[in-house]
Structures are given as C-alpha cells and as structure tokens.
N, C-alpha and C positions, 0 to 999 in steps of 0.2 A: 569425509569431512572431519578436521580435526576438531578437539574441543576449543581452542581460539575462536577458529571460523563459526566453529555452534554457538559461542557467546557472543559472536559481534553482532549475527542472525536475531537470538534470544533478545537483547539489547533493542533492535532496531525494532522490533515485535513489540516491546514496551512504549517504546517512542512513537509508532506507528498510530496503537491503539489511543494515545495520549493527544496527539494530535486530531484524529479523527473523533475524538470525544470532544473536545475544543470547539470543531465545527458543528457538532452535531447539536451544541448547548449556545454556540449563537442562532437566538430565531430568526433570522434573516439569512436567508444561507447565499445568498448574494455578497454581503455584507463579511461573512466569514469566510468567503473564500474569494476574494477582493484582499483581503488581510492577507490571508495562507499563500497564495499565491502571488501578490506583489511584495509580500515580504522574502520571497524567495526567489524572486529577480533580485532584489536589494544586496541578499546573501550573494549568490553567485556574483556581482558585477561586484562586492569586495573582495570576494575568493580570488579574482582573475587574475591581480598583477600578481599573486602567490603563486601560482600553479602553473602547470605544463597547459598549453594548446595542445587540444585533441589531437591527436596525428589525422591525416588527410581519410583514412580506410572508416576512420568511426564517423566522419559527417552523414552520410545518408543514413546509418542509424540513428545516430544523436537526432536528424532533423526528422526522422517518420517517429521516434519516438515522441518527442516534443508534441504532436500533431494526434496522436495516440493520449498522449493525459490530458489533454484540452478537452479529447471527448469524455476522458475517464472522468473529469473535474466536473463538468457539465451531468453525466450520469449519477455521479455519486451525489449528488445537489441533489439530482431529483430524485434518487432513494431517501435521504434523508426529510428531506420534505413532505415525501406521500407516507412512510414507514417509518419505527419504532427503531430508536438508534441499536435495541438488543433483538429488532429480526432483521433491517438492512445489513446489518455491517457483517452478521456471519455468512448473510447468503452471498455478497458480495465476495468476499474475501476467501470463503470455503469454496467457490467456483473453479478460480484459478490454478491450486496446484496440479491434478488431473491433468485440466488442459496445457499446461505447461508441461507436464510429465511426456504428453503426445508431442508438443512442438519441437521442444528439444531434443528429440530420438529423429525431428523430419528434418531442422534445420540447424541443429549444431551437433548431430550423429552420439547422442550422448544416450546408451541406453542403461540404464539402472540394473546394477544388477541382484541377484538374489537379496543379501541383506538390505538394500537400498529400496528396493521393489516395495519390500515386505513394510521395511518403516511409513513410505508415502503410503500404501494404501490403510496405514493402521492408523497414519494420523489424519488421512481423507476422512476414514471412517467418524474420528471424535472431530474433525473440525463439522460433519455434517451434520452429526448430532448436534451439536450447537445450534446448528443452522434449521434443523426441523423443530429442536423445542422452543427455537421462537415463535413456530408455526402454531403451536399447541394451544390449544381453547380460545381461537378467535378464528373468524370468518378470514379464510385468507384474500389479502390485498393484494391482487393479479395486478393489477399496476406498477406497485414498489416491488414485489419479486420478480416481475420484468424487467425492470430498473433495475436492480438489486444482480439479475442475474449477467445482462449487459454490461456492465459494472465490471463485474465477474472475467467476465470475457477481454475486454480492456487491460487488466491487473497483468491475463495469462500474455495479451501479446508484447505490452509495453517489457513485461520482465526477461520473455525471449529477444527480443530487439536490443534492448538494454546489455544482458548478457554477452549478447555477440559486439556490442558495439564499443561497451568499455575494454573488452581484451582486445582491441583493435585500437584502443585509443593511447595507450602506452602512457595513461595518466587516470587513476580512476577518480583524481580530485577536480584534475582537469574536467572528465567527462563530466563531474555534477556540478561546477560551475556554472559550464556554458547551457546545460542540459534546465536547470533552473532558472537562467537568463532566458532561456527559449522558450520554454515552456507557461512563463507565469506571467507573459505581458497580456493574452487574449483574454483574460475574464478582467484584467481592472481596464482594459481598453474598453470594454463594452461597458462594464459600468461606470465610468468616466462619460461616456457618451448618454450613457440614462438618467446620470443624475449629472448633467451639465454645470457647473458653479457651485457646488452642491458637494462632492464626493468627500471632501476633506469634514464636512459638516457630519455627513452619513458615517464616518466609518471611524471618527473621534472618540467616541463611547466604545470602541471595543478594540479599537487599536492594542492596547496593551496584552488583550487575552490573544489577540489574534496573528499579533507578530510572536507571541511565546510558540503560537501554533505554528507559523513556519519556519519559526529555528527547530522544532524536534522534530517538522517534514523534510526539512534538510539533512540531519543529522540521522534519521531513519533510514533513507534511502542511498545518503551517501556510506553507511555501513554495509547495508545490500550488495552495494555497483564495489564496493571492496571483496566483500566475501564472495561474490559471481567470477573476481580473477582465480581465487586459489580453491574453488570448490563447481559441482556441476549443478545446474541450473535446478532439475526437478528436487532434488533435497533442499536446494536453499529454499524456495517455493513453497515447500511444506513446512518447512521450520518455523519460514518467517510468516506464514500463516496461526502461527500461535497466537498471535496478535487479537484473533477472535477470545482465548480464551481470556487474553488482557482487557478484551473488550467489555464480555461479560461479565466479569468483577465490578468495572469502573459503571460498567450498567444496575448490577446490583447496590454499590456504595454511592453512587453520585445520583443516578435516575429514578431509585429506589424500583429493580425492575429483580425479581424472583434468581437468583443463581438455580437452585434446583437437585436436584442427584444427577440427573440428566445428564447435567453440566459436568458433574462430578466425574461421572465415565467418560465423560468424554474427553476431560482432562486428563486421565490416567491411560486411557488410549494413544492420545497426544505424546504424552509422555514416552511412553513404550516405543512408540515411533519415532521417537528422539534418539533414544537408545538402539534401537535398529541400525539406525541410518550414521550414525556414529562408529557401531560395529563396522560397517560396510567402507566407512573414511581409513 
C-alpha cells in the first residue's frame, strides 16, 4: 500500500467516523438515516450524468451489495439505539477486518503477506481494545453486541463484494454513484410509507445535520472503492478501520464519554500496524 493510498484510507476513516457520529447524535435514528441515506441517492443520481456506467461484470456485485447495506443500515440503527455510540461503533467496526482478512484469501485469492499479516493483526489487536474498553464497568448489553457484532459481519461482506465489484467496474466513480442510488431508496421508502403526509414535516429539523452526514458517507466510502482498485482488500479493511479510533475522540469531545489509556494503546498499536502494512506496500 502506497502512502497515497494510506491517506485516502486515513481520510475516509475521519469522514466515516464523522458521519456515523451524526447519526448517532440524531435521537431518532429513523429520522437520521432517512437523511444519510436519501441524501445519498441525491448525490449519486447528480454524480451520474458525470461518470462512467459500471461496465456490465460489476452489476451483480453493485446489486448484492446495495442489498448487504440495507441490512447493514437497518443493524447499525439498532446498535445505536440499544448501545453507547463509544461501545456500538468499535464492536461494529473492529469485527470486520479479520473477517475480511478471511474473505478475501477465499474469494479474491489475496493472501497477506508477512509484513502485511503482522500489521492487520497489530491493528486487530488496538482496534479490539477499543472495543473491549467500551465493555469495561457496565453490565454488558447482549442485545447491542449482537447488533453491534452483526453490523460487524455486514461491514466484512459488503467491503469484499464492493472490492471485487469496483475492479470490475472500470469506473470506481461510476460504481459509487449507481451503488448510492441503489442502495439509499429502501429506508426513506419505508419511512415515507410511516409517516404518510408527514416525512417532509419529520425530517425538517435535522435536514441540515443530516445531509452534511451524507455528503461525508459518500465521500468516505467513495475514497474506500478508490483505494480497493490500487491496494488489497485485508489492509485497506484495517486501515479504514481506524475510524474507531476517530470514533473514540469524537466520543470523548462531543458525548463527553472517557478516552482512557486503554485507548491510548490502542492507538499506538493502530499505529504500528499502519507502519507494518505500509512496509509490506
């Protein structure tokens, strides 16, 4: 992985965490991701007349993906709903690159080697940490870490799918247009249908916060489906998993929720794994 490709990652990781803080601070999480998500149909259907159509080999990816963040959208709702934005989002997030690590040695023959190994499993290690000291001095919530963990699983398949689907698509602007048109009609179609006469009424008061949230969902993930052409899937996975540690700040400065030392190792682990995985580019 070049440094380029590590800062478009580092980047999207900021944007990621920024945006999922967004939803996590509208208390209606219907309501916030009605916003995140119809504002990134909005995006894509003005990206389109700019950009290349996907070539024909990426549709059955682009469309199981699409079909993959409906549920991931819908899981991550109900993490943050039942759970603590600083213990959903790392167990969510810190899930993923492992299983990603595994997918992509089954289905895009990509095996990590020594130095690359060594980074994912050093920054598995700090993004876990994260994720267990959210655990620390409260009864744990088996509902939201099942949430939280399914979530998890979601993250790992859409970014394998994803991966394979933009190197097939011969446009990776192309892929996040159409991939955000597809993807971001089913939660305001349902909430159009629940608040009948109504939706423009509901979702008035946060519009402003909540389109900001899917311009940096877009811009997040269209950095991702960029660095997934020129780098292999398990490093970007963990890279872009930093995101927890961006999470964790915004949780200490915005939610007023403890950073910790914990945290501290764990970002230095992070780190480390940066540089690993860099070494190995």
């Amino acid at each position: 992985m070049t440094p380029v490709v590590a800062t478009a990652v580092l980047l999207a990781a900021v944007t990621h965490a920024s945006w999922n803080a967004i939803a996590h601070q509208i208390t209606d999480k219907l309501v916030g991701f009605t916003l995140i998500a119809g504002g990134g149909v909005l995006i894509g259907l003005a990206m389109m007349p700019f950009v290349a159509v996907p070539a024909a080999a990426a549709w059955p990816y682009l469309l199981v993906s699409a079909v993959i963040h409906i549920a991931y959208f819908v899981l991550l709702m109900r993490s943050f709903r039942l759970g603590d934005f600083g213990q959903a989002y790392p167990i969510a997030r810190g899930t993923a690159p492992l299983v990603v690590t595994l997918l992509a040695a089954v289905f895009a023959h990509e095996v990590p080697n020594a130095w690359a190994a060594a980074g994912i499993a050093l920054s598995c290690a700090g993004l876990t940490g994260v994720a267990v000291w959210g655990l620390r001095g409260s009864r744990p919530n088996w509902p939201a870490i099942g949430a939280a963990l399914a979530t998890g699983l979601t993250i790992a398949a859409y970014t394998v799918v994803d991966g394979l689907g933009v190197r097939a698509s011969g446009s990776s602007l192309g892929y996040i247009a159409w991939l955000m048109a597809a993807e971001g009609v089913a939660i305001p179609a349902y909430a159009a249908t629940r608040w009948r006469g109504e939706l423009l009424t509901v979702l008035r008061p946060f519009a402003t916060l909540g389109l900001l949230g899917a311009a940096l969902s877009v811009a997040a993930y269209g950095l991702v489906l960029w660095a997934q052409t020129k780098a292999e899937l398990a490093p970007i996975s963990a890279l872009r998993e930093s995101s927890i540690i961006v999470g964790a700040a915004i949780g200490a400065i915005f939610f007023k929720e403890r950073f910790g030392v914990s945290r501290i190792v764990a970002a230095v682990l992070l780190v480390a794994g940066i540089g690993l995985m860099l070494r190995a580019g």
